[in-house]
C-alpha positions in Angstrom: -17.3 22.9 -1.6 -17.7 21.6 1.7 -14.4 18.8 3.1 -14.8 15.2 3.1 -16.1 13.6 6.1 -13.9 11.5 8.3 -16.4 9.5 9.8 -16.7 7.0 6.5 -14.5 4.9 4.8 -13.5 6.2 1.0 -12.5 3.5 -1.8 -9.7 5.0 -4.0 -8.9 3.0 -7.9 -5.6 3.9 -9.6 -5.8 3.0 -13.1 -2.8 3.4 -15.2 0.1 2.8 -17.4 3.8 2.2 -16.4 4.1 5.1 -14.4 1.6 4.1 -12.1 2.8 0.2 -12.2 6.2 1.3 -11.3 5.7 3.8 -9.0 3.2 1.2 -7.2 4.3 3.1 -4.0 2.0 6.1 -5.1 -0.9 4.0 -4.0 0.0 3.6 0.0 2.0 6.9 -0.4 -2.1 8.4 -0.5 -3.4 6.0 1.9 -0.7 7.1 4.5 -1.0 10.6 3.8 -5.2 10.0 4.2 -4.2 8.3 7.4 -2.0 11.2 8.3 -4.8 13.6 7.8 -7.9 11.8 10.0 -9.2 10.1 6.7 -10.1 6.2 6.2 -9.2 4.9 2.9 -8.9 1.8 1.2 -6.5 2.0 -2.2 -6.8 -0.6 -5.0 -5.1 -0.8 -8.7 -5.5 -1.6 -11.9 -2.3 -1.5 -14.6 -0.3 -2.8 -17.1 3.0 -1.5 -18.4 2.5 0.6 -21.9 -1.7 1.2 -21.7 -4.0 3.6 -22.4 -6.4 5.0 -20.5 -8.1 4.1 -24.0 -7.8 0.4 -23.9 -8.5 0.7 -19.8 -11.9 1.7 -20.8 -12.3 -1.0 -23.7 -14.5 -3.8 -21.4 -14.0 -6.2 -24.3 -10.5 -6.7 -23.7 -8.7 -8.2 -20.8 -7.4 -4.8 -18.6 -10.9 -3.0 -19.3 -12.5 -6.1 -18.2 -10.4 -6.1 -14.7 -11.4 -2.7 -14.3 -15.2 -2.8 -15.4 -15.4 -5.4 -12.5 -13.7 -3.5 -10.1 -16.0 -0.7 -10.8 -19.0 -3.0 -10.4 -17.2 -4.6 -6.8 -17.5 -1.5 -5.3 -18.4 2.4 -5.5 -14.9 4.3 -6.4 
């Protein structure tokens, strides 16, 4: 497995339930530690307090929809 480059920018998509939404620090806790490290990243989310990763996934309703759109926004 070879290590990722440094030379490009990599995009980074937290989806999750409460314990991502409130530990929303965990988010720039990986971009600093990327930073740290020589690595360019950009760190976006997408939750809501008592989810699943089931209804995440479910583009009909209004959280998979978010997420479907960040997905087609940009390559994850």
């Amino acid at each position: 497995m070879q290590p990722l480059k440094k030379d490009k920018t990599y995009e980074i998509l937290f989806i999750g339930n409460s314990y991502t939404f409130f530990n929303s620090g965990v988010p720039a806790e990986l971009k600093a530690l990327a930073t740290c490290a020589g690595y360019s990243v950009n760190v976006d989310s997408v939750t809501k307090g008592g989810y699943a990763l089931e209804q995440f996934a479910d583009v009909n309703g209004p959280m998979g929809q978010q997420v479907r759109e960040k997905l087609l926004e940009k390559r994850y």
